[in-house]
N, CA, C and O atoms as CSV, one atom per row, in Angstrom:
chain,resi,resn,atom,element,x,y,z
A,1,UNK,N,N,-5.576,-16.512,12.605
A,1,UNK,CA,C,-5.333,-15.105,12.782
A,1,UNK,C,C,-5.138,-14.410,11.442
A,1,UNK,O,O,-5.149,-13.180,11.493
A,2,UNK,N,N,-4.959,-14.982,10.239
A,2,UNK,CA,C,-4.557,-14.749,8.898
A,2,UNK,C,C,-5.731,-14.658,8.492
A,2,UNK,O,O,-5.930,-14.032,7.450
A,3,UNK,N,N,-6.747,-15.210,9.148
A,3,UNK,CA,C,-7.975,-14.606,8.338
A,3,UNK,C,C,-8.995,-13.349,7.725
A,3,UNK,O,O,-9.487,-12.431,8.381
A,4,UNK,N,N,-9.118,-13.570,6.512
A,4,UNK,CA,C,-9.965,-11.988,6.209
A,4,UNK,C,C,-10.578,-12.014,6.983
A,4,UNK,O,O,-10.738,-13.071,7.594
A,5,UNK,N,N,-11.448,-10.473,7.466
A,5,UNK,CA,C,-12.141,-10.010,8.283
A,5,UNK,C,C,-13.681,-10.631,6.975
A,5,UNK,O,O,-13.672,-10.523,5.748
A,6,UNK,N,N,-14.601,-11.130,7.712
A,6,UNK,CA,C,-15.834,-11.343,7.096
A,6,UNK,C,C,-17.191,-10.954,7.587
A,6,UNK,O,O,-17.405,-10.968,8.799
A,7,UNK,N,N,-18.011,-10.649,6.843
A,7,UNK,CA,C,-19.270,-10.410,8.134
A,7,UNK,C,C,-20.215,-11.669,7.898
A,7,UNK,O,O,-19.816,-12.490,7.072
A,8,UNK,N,N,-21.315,-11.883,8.479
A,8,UNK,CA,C,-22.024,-12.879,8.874
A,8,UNK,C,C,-22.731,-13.157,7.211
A,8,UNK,O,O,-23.188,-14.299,7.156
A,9,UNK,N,N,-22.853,-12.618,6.299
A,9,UNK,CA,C,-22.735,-13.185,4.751
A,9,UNK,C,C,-21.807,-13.907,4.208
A,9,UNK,O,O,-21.982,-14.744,3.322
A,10,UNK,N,N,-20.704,-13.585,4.762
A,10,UNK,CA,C,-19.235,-14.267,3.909
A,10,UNK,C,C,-18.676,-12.818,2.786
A,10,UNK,O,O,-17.962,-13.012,1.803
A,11,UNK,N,N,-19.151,-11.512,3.182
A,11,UNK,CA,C,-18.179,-10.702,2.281
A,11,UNK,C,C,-17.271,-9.973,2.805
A,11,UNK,O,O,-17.213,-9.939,4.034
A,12,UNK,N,N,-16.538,-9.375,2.190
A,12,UNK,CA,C,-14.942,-8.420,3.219
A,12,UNK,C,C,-15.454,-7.569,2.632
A,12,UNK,O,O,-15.973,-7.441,1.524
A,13,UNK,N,N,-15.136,-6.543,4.082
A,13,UNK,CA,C,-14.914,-5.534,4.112
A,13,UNK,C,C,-14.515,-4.112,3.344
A,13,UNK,O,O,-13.432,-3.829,3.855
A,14,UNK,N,N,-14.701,-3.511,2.785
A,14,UNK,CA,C,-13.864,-2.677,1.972
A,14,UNK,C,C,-12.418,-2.700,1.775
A,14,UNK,O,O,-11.590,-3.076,0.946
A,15,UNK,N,N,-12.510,-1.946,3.274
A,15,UNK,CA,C,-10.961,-1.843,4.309
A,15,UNK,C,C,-10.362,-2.875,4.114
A,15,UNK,O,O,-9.360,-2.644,3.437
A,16,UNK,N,N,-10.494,-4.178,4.431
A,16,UNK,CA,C,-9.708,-5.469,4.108
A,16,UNK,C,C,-9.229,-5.332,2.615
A,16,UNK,O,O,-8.041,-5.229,2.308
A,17,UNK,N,N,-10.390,-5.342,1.615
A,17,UNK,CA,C,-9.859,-5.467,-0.026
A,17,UNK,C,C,-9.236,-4.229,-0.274
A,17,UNK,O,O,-8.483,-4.552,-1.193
A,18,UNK,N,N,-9.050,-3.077,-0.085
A,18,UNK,CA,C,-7.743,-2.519,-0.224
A,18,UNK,C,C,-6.936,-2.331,0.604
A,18,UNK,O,O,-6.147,-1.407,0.401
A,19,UNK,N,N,-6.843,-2.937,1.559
A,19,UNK,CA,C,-5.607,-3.295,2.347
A,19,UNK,C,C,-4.491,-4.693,1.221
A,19,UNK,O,O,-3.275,-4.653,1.035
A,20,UNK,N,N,-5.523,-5.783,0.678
A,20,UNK,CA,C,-4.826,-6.385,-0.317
A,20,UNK,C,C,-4.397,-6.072,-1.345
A,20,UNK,O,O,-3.494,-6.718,-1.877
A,21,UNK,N,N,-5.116,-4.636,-2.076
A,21,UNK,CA,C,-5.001,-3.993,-2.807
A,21,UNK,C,C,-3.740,-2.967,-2.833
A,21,UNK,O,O,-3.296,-2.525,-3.893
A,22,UNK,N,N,-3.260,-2.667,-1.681
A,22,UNK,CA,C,-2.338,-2.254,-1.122
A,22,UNK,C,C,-1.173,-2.877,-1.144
A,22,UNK,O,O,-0.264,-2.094,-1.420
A,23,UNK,N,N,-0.794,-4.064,-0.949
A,23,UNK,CA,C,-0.030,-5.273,-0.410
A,23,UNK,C,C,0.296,-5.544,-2.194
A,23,UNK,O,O,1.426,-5.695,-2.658
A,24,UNK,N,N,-0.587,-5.553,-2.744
A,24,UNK,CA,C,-0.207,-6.190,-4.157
A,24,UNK,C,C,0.313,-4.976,-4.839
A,24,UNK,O,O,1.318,-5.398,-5.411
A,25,UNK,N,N,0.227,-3.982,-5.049
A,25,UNK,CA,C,0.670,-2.507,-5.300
A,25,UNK,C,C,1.934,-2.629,-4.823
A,25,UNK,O,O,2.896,-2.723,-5.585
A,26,UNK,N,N,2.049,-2.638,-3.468
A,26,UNK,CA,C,3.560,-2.142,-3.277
A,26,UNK,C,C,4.214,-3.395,-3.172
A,26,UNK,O,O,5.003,-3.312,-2.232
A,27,UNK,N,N,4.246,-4.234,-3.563
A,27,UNK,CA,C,4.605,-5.644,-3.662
A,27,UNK,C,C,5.034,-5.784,-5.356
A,27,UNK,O,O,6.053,-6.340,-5.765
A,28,UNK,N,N,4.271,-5.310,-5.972
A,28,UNK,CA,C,4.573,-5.173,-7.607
A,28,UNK,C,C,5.330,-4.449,-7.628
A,28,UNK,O,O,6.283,-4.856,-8.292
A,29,UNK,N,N,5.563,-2.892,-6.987
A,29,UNK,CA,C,6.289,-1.850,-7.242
A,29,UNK,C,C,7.239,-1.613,-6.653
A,29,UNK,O,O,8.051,-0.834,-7.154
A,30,UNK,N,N,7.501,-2.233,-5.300
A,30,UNK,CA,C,8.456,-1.754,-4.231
A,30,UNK,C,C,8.293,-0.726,-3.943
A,30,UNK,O,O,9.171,0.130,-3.836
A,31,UNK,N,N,6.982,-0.570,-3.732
A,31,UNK,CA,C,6.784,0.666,-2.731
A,31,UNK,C,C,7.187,0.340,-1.098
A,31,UNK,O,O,7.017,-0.751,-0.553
A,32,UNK,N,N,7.570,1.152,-0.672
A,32,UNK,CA,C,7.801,0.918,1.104
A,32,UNK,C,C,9.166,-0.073,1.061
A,32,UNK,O,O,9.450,-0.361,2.224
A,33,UNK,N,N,9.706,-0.429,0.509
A,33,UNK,CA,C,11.452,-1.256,0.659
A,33,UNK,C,C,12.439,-0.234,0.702
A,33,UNK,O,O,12.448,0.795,0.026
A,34,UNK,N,N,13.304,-0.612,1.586
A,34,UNK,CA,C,14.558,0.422,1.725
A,34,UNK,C,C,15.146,0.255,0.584
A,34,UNK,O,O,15.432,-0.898,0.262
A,35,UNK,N,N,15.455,1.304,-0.264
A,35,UNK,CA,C,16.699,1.063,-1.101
A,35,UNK,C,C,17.527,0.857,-0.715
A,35,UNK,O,O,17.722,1.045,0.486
A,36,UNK,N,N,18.745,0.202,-1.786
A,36,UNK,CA,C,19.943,-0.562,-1.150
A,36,UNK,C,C,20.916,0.287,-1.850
A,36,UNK,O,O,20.553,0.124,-3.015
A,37,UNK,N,N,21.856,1.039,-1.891
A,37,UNK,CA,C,22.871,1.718,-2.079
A,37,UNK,C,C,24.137,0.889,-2.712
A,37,UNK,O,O,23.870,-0.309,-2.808
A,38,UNK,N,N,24.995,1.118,-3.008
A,38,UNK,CA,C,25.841,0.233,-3.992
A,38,UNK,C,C,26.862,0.674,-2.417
A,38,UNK,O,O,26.617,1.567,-1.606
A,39,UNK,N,N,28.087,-0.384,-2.416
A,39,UNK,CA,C,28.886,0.219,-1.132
A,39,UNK,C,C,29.872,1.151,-1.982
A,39,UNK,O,O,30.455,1.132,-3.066
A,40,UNK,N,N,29.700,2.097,-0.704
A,40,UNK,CA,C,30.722,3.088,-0.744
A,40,UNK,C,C,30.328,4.549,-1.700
A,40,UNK,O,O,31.024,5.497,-2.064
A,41,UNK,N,N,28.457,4.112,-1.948
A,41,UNK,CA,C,27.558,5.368,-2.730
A,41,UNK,C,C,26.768,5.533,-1.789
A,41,UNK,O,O,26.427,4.653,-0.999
A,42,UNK,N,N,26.306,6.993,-1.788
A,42,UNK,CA,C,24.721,7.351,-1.291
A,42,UNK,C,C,23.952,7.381,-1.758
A,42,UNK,O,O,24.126,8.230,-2.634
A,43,UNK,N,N,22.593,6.805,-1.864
A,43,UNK,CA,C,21.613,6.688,-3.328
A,43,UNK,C,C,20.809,8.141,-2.481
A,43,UNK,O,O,20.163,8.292,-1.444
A,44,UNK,N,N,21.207,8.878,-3.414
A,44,UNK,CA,C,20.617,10.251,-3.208
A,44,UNK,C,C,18.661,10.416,-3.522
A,44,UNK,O,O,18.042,11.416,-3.158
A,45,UNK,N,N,18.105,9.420,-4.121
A,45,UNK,CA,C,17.202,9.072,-4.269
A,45,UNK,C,C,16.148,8.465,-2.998
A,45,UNK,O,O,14.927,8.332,-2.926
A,46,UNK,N,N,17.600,8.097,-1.800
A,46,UNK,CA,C,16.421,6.923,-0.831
A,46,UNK,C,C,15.683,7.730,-0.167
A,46,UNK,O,O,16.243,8.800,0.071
A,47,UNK,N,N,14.422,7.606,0.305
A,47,UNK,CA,C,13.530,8.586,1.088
A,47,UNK,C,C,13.397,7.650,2.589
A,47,UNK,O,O,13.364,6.433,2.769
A,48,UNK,N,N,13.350,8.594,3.366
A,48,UNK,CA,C,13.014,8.503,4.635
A,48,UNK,C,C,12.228,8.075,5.063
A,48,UNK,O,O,11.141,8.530,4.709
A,49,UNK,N,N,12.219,6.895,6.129
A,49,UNK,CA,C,11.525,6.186,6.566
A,49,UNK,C,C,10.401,7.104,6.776
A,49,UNK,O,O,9.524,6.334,6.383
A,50,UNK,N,N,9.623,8.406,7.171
A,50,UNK,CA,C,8.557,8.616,7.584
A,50,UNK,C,C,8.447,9.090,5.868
A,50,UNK,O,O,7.299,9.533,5.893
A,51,UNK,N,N,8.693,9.188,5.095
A,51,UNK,CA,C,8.144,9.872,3.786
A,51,UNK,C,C,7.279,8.267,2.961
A,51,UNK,O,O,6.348,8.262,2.156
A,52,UNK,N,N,7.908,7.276,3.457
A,52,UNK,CA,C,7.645,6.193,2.848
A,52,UNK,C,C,6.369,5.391,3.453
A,52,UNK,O,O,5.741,4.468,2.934
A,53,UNK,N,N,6.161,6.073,4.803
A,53,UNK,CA,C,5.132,5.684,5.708
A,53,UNK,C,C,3.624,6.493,5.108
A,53,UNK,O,O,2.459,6.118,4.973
A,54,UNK,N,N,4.332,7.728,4.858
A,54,UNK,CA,C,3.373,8.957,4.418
A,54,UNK,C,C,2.776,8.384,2.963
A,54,UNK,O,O,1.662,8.837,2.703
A,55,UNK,N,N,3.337,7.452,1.959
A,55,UNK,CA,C,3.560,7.939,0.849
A,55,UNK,C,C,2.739,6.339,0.921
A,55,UNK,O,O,2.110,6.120,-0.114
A,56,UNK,N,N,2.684,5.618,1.591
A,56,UNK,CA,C,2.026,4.016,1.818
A,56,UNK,C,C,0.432,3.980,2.194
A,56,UNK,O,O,-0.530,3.282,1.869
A,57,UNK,N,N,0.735,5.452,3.315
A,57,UNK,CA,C,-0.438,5.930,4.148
A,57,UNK,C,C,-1.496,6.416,2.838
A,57,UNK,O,O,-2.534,5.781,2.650
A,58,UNK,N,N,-1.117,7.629,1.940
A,58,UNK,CA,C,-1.590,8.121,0.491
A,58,UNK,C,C,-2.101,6.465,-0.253
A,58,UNK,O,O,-3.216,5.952,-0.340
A,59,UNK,N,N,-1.087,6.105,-0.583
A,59,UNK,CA,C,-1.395,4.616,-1.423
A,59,UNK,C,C,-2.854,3.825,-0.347
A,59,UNK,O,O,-3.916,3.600,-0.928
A,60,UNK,N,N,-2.754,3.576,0.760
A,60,UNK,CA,C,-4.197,2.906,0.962
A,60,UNK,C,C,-5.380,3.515,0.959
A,60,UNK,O,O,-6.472,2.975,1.137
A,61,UNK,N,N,-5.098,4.967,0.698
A,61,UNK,CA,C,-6.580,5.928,1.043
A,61,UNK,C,C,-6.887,5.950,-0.812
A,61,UNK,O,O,-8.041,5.905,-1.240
A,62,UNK,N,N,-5.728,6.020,-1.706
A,62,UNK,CA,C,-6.160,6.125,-2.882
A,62,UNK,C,C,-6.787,4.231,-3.171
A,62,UNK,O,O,-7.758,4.138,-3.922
A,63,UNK,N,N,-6.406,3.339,-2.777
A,63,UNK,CA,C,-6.997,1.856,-2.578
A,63,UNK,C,C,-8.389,2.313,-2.209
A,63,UNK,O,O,-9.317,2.744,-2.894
A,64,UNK,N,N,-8.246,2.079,-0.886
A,64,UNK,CA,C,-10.304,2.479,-0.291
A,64,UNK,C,C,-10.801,2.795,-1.477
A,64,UNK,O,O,-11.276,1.893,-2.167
A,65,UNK,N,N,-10.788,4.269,-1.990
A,65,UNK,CA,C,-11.291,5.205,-2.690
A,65,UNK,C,C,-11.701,4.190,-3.666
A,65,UNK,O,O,-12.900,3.945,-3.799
A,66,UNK,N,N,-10.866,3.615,-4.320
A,66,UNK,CA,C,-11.201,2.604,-5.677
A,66,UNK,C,C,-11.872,1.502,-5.108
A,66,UNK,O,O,-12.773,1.261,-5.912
A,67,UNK,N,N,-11.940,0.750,-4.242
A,67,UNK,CA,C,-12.576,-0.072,-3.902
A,67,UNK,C,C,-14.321,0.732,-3.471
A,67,UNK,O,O,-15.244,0.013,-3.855
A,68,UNK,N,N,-14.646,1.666,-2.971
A,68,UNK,CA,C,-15.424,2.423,-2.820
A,68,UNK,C,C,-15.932,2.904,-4.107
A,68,UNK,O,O,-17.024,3.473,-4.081
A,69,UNK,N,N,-15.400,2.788,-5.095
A,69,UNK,CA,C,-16.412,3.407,-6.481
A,69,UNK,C,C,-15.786,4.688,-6.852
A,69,UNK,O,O,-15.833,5.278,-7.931
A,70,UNK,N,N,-14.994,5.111,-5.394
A,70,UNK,CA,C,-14.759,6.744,-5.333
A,70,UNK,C,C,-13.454,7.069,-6.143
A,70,UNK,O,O,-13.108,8.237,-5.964
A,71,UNK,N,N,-12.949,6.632,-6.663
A,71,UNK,CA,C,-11.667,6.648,-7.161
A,71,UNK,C,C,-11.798,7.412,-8.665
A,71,UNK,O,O,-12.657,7.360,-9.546
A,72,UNK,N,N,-10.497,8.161,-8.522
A,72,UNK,CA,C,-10.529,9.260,-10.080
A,72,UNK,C,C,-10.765,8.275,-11.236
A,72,UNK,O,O,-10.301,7.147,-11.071
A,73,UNK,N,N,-11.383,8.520,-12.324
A,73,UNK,CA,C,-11.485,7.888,-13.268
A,73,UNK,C,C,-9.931,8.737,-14.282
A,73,UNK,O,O,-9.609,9.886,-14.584
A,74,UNK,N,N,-9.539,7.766,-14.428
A,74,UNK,CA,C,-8.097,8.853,-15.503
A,74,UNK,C,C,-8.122,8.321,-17.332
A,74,UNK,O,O,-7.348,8.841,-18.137
């Protein structure tokens, strides 16, 4: 069930390689982890579970894009 998606050549998908592309991004960065607050502080910084969904959702469309060729050159 862990397997990449492949087609009848043996290559993945776009969608699959920045979905890993994704995974390794916010895995390097801690993107999408709850911050942890020190006890007895509010980390005035933590964002909301749907901002972090939104902000993951942005991160795989800017993935595609680069895996697609389509991605900003900076």
């Amino acid at each position: 069930m862990d397997q990449p998606s492949a087609s009848a050549n043996g290559t993945r998908r776009n969608e699959d390689i920045a979905l890993d592309l994704l995974k390794f991004v916010a895995a390097t960065t801690g993107t999408g982890r709850a911050a942890a607050a020190a006890p007895g502080f509010v980390s005035a910084s933590a964002s909301k579970p749907d901002d972090q969904v939104a902000h993951l959702l942005e991160l795989y469309t800017r993935c595609l894009r680069v895996v697609e060729g389509k991605g900003e050159a900076r």
